[in-house]
N, C-alpha and C positions, 0 to 999 in steps of 0.2 A: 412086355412079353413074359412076365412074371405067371408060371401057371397059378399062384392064386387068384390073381386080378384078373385072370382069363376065364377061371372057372367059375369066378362070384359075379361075371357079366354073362355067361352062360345064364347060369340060375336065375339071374334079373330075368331075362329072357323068358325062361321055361316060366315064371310062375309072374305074368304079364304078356300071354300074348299076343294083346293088343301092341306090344310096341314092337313095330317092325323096323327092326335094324339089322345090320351087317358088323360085325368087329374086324376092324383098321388098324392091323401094326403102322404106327406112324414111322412112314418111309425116314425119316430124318433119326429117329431111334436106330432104326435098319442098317443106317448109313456111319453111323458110330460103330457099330459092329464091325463092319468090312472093315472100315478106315484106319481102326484100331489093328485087324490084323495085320494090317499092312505097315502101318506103324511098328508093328514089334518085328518085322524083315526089315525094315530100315536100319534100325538102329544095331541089328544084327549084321547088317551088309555093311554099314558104315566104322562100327569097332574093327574089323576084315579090312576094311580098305585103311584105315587105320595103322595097323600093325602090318600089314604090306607092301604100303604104298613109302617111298618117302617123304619125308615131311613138307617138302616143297609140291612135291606133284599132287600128294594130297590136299594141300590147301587149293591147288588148281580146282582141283576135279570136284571134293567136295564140301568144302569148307562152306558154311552160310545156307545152305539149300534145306534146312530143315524145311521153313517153310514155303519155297516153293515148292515140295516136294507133295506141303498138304493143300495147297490152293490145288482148284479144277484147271484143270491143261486150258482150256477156252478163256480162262481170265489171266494166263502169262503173255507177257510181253516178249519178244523177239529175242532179248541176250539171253531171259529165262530159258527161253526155250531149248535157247543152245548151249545153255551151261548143264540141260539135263541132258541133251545127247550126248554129249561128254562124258557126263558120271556116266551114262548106261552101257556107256562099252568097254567100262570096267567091272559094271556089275550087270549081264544081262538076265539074271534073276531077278532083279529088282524094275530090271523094263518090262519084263513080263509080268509081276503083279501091277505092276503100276497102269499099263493097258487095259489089264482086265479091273481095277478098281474103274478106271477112267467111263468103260465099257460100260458095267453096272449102274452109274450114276446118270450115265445120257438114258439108259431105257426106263429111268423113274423123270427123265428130264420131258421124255417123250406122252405124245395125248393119245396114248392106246387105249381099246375097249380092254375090258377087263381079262376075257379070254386072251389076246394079244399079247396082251401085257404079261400075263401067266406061263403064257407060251415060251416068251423071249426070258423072264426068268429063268425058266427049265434048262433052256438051248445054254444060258451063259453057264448053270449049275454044272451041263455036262460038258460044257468047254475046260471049266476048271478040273475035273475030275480026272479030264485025258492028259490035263498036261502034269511036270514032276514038280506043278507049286505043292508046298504042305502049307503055308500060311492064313490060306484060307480056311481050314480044316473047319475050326471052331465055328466060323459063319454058316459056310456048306451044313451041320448040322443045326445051325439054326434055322435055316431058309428050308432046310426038309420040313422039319418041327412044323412051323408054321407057314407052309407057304400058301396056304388057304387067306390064311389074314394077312400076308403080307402083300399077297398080290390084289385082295381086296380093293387096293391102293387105286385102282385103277378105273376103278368102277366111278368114283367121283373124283379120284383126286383130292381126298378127304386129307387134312393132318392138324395135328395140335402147335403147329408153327407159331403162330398168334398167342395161345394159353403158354405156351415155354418161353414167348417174347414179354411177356407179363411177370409172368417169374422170375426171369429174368433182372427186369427193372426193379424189380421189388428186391431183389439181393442185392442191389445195383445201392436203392435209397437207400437200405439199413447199413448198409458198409457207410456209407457218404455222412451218415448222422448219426454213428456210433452208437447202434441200436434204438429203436423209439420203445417209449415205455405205454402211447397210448393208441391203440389199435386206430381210434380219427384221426390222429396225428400219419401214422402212418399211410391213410387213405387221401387224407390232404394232400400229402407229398406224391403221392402216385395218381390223384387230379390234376394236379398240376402240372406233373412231365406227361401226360398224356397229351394234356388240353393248353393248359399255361401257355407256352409259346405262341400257339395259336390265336388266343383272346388278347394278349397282354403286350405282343410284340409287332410291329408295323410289318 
């Protein structure tokens, strides 16, 4: 989302217009954005419950739940579930972002046409607007910014998932081999985790 990398793909554009493309905020960048806001009301609800709560009832309510708090609702398990109902009625600010995070993340889960899809962003943009979260604020004005390329998304279902899962492995190998000093050495090892198991393992 960077406006240089927006505007030097523009210009690709304008001075090649044979190449017909669209620009794709990749939904999972998109999705770091929200999640991040919501992360920084957590940890702001949870010092408050902290300093409120005594230390016993606190460990109740929310002791451990970092990361259930950042998996998606659809992949907790049943005590999960009910250790967040628990916190959330001690902090219903934090049920309320955490819905509307939950919210956002099923309409990019969803196979909308692109209009659709644009649409139901707008509807959830003015959801957020009418209620008293501020922790959205920072996203709200990125999803104005761009929500031309953001909802783009929708038209194919386009994202760099794959290319970031590459990157990925590739920070993965050089950590694990304490840097390589030969760029084939490098490609070796990232044939190998690709393919390797597959040719070499029954």
């Amino acid at each position: 989302m960077w406006d240089g990398y927006l505007g030097a793909t523009v210009d690709f554009m304008a001075a090649y217009p044979d190449v017909k493309a669209i620009i794709v905020i990749d939904r999972f960048h998109v999705a770091k954005n929200y999640r991040a806001d919501f992360d920084t009301l957590r940890k702001k609800e949870m010092r408050r419950l902290r300093k409120e709560l005594p230390e016993a009832t606190y460990k109740d309510v929310a002791h451990g739940l970092h990361w259930i708090l950042r998996y998606n609702h659809d992949n907790l398990n049943d005590v999960d579930k009910v250790r967040l109902r628990l916190l959330f009625q001690y902090t219903p600010i934090l049920h309320q972002a955490y819905t509307l995070r939950e919210e956002l993340t099923a309409i990019f889960n969803m196979k909308l046409s692109l209009a659709e899809g644009r649409r139901r962003l707008e509807k959830w943009l003015a959801k957020v607007e009418r209620s008293t979260l501020t922790c959205f604020d920072k996203f709200l004005k990125t999803l104005r910014n761009h929500l031309d390329e953001i909802a783009n998304y929708f038209d194919k279902r386009a994202s760099s998932g794959f290319v970031e899962g590459i990157n990925n492995k590739l920070k993965t190998i050089t950590r694990r081999s304490y840097g390589l000093k030969r760029v084939d050495s490098l490609f070796r090892r990232l044939w190998l985790d690709l393919n390797g198991y597959r040719k070499f393992i029954a």
